[in-house]
N, C-alpha and C positions, 0 to 999 in steps of 0.2 A: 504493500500500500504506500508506502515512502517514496519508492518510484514514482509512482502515477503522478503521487503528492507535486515531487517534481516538476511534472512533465506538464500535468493542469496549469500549475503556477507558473510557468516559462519565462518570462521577460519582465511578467508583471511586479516582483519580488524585488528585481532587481533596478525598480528605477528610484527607489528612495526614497518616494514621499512620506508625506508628514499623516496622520490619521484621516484627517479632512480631508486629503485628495484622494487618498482609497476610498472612502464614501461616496466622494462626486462619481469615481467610476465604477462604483457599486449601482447608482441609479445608473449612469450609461448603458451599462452593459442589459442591466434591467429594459430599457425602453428600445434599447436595441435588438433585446429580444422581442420584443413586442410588435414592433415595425417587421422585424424580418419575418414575422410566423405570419404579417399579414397579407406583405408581399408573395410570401413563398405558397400558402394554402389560395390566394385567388388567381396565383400563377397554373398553380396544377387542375385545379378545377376547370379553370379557362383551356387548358389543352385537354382534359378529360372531354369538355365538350364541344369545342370547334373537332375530335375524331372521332368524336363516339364513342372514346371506351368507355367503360365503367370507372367511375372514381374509386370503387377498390381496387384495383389492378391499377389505376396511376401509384394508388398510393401506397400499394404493395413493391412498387418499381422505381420509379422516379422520385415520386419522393422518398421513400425510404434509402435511398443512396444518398441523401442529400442531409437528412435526421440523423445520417450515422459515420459521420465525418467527424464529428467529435471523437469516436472510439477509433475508426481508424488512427487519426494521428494518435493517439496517447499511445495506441498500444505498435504502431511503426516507429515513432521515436523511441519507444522502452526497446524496442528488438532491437531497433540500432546501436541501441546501448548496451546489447548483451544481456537484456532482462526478456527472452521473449516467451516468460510464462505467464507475463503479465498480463497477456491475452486471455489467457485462457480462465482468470479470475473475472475479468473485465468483463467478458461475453458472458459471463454465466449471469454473474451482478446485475448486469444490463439489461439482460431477458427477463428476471426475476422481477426490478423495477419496473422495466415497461408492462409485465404481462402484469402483474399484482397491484401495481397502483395506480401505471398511467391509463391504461386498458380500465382498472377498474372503477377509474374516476367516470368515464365515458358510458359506461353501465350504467353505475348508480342516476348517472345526469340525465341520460338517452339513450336506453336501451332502444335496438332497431329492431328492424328485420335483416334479413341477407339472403342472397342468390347462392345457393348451394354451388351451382355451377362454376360461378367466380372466386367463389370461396374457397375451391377445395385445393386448388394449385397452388396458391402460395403457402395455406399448412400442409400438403402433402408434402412439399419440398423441403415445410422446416421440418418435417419428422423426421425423413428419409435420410438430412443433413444432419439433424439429432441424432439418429442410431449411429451411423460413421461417427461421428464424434463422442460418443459414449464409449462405444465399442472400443475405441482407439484407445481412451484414457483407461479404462478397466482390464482391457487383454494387454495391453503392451507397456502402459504404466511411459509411454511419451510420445511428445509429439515429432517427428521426424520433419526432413524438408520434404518427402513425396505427401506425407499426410496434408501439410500447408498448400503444396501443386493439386492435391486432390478436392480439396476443400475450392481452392480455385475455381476449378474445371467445373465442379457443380453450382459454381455461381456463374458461369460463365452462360452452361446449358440450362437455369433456370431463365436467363436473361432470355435468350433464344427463342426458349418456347412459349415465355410471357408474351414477348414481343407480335410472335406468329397469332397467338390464341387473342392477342388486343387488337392487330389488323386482320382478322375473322369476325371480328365482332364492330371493327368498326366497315367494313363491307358489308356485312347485315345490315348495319345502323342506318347507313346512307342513303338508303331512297326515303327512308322516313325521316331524316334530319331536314329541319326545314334549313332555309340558307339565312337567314335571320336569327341563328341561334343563341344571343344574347352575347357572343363573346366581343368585344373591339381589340382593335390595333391586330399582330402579325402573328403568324407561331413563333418569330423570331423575337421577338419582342416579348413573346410569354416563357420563352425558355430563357431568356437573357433577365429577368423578373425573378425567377426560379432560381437562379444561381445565385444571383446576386442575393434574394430572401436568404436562400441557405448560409451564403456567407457573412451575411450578419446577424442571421442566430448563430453560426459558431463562434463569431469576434464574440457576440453579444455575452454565450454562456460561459467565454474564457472570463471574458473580464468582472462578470458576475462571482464565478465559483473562486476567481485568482485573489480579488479583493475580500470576499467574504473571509476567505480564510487566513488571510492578513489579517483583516478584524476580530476575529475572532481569536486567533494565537494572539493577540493584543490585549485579550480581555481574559488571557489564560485558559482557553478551551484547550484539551491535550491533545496531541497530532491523531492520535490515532482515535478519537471522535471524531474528528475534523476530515478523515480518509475515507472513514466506515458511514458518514452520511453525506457531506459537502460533493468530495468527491465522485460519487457512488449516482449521487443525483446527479451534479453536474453533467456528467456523458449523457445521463437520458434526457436533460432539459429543452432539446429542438424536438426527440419526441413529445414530451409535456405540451410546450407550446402550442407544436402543431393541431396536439390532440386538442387541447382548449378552444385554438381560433377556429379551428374545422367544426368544432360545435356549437361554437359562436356563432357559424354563419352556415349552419344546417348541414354541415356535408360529414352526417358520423359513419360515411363508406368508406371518404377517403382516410378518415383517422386510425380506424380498424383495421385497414390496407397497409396503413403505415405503419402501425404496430406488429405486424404479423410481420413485414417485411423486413421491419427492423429487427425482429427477434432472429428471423434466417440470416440477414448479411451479416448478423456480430457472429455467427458460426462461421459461415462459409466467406466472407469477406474477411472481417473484423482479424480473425483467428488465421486465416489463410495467409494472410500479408506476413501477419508478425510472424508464424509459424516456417514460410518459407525461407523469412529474413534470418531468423533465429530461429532453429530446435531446442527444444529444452525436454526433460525431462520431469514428469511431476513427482515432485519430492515430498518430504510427508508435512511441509506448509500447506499439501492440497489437501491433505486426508480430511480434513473438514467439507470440502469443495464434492470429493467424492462421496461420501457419506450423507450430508446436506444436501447440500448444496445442487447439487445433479438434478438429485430424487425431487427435489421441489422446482425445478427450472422443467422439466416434464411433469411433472402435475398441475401445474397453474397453466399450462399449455393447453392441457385435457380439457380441463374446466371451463377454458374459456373459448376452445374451437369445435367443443363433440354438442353440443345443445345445439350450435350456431350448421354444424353436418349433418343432423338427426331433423331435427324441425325444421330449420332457415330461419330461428330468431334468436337473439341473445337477451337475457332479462338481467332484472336489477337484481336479485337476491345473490346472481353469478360474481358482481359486482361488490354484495357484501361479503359475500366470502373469499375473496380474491382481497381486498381490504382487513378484512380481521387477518389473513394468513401473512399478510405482509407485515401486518404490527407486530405481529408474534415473531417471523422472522429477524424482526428489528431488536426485537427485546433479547432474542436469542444470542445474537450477534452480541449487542453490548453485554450481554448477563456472563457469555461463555467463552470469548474469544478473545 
């Protein structure tokens, strides 16, 4: 966790101000966040329907590479630094967060419906990407550089066949899409929205989580509270956001897309980069990670995609159980580790 601790706080640590300048960019980062989840959620929407895909599938793809740019750099700069098992806490923490609080904030708020059809591809992948990755850690006890190339390759071919199954669907879509479809300005201009949204929720959650933690070491919080929450949240906070403003402005397809999809790329992305960059071995810092930690980053999975496979709805009670399990995991975490 000292690592990451690091790699969060990068530059920000290092320019010296006084407490009141950590504050001013304590709000920065905050409103920066806020701007960018606005830009980025009416960017994806607006390409979801100038082609007609589904905004779960944008948001299982496009944005979800965009929500998870926080984890990638933490966990490529730790591999570059010779730390690159740091992934592999990272992605689990990260699934955990998003499926147990961010995902369950979005239940309790607005439970929906869902398209079983569209739904089933991106948790089929994250299973499929789960067992490999389970299996890997349990039978072999590390992660190798071909496990990191494999881990790749299945984000490369989920990409592929996203892409194919979103231009099938937007072929269907088109003789019914009227040519007035509510969107302005270019696709070039909604992708160029997009990027830039994403890149200011990630300035936004650096400088958020960099400063808080400044502030907080300032006020005598001990590192390793400062790791086990600050931290922990920070990677998932362009999830949060997005998931917020997509509810704010009614689109809880594409927040549910993003969540599912951000749960598969900290596997097969997230894990993959650092993993290729750096092999490591799990050494018994993980045995909590395997014991815990695992078992519950595939349960809160279950919970939250098998009602959403069986019916096509997701309800609020999913939401308080997914919420109680995360307190408990919290209380776990500070009580035992």
């Amino acid at each position: 966790m000292g690592q990451i601790l690091d790699v969060i706080l990068g530059n920000v640590e290092g320019l010296g101000l006084p407490i009141w300048g950590n504050a001013l960019l304590f709000v920065v980062g905050f409103l920066l966040l806020i701007k960018g989840g606005d830009w980025f959620v009416d960017a994806a929407q607006s390409i979801a329907h100038r082609f007609g895909m589904p905004e779960l599938l944008i948001g299982a793809t496009v944005v979800s590479i965009g929500t998870t740019l926080p984890e990638v750099m933490v966990s490529a700069q730790g591999a570059m630094a010779g730390n690159g098992s740091i992934a592999f806490g990272n992605a689990i923490g990260s699934i955990i967060c998003n499926t147990a609080l961010i995902a369950a904030i979005t239940l309790v708020v607005r439970p929906a419906k869902v398209e079983r059809r569209t739904f089933l591809l991106p948790t089929a992948a994250f299973f499929v990407a789960a067992a490999y990755y389970v299996l890997t850690a349990y039978l072999f006890g590390e992660f190798s550089r071909i496990s990191g190339v494999t881990l790749l390759v299945m984000f490369v071919i989920y990409m592929i066949v996203t892409v194919v199954q979103m231009r099938r669907d937007a072929e269907s879509a088109r003789p019914a899409q009227p040519q007035g479809d509510g969107t302005s300005g270019s696709a070039a201009g909604d992708v160029a929205l997009l990027v830039v949204g994403a890149l200011v929720i990630a300035l936004g959650a650096r400088q958020l989580v960099g400063n808080t933690t400044i502030l907080a070491q300032a006020v005598g919080v001990p590192d390793s509270v400062i790791a086990l929450t600050l931290v922990a949240l920070g990677t998932s906070l362009p999830e949060l956001v997005t998931a917020i403003t997509a509810l704010a402005k009614g689109h809880g397809a594409l927040s549910l897309g993003n969540i599912i999809g951000a749960n598969l790329f900290n596997l097969v992305l997230v894990s993959g980069v650092a993993t290729t960059i750096c092999p490591f071995d799990l050494s018994a810092a993980s045995a909590t990670s395997m014991v815990v930690d695992i078992p519950l980053m595939l349960g809160v999975m279950v919970l939250l995609t098998l009602p959403a496979l069986v019916r096509e709805k997701l309800y609020r009670w999913q939401g308080a159980i997914l919420l109680c399990g995360y307190a408990a995991y919290c209380v776990y975490l500070f009580a035992f580790t």
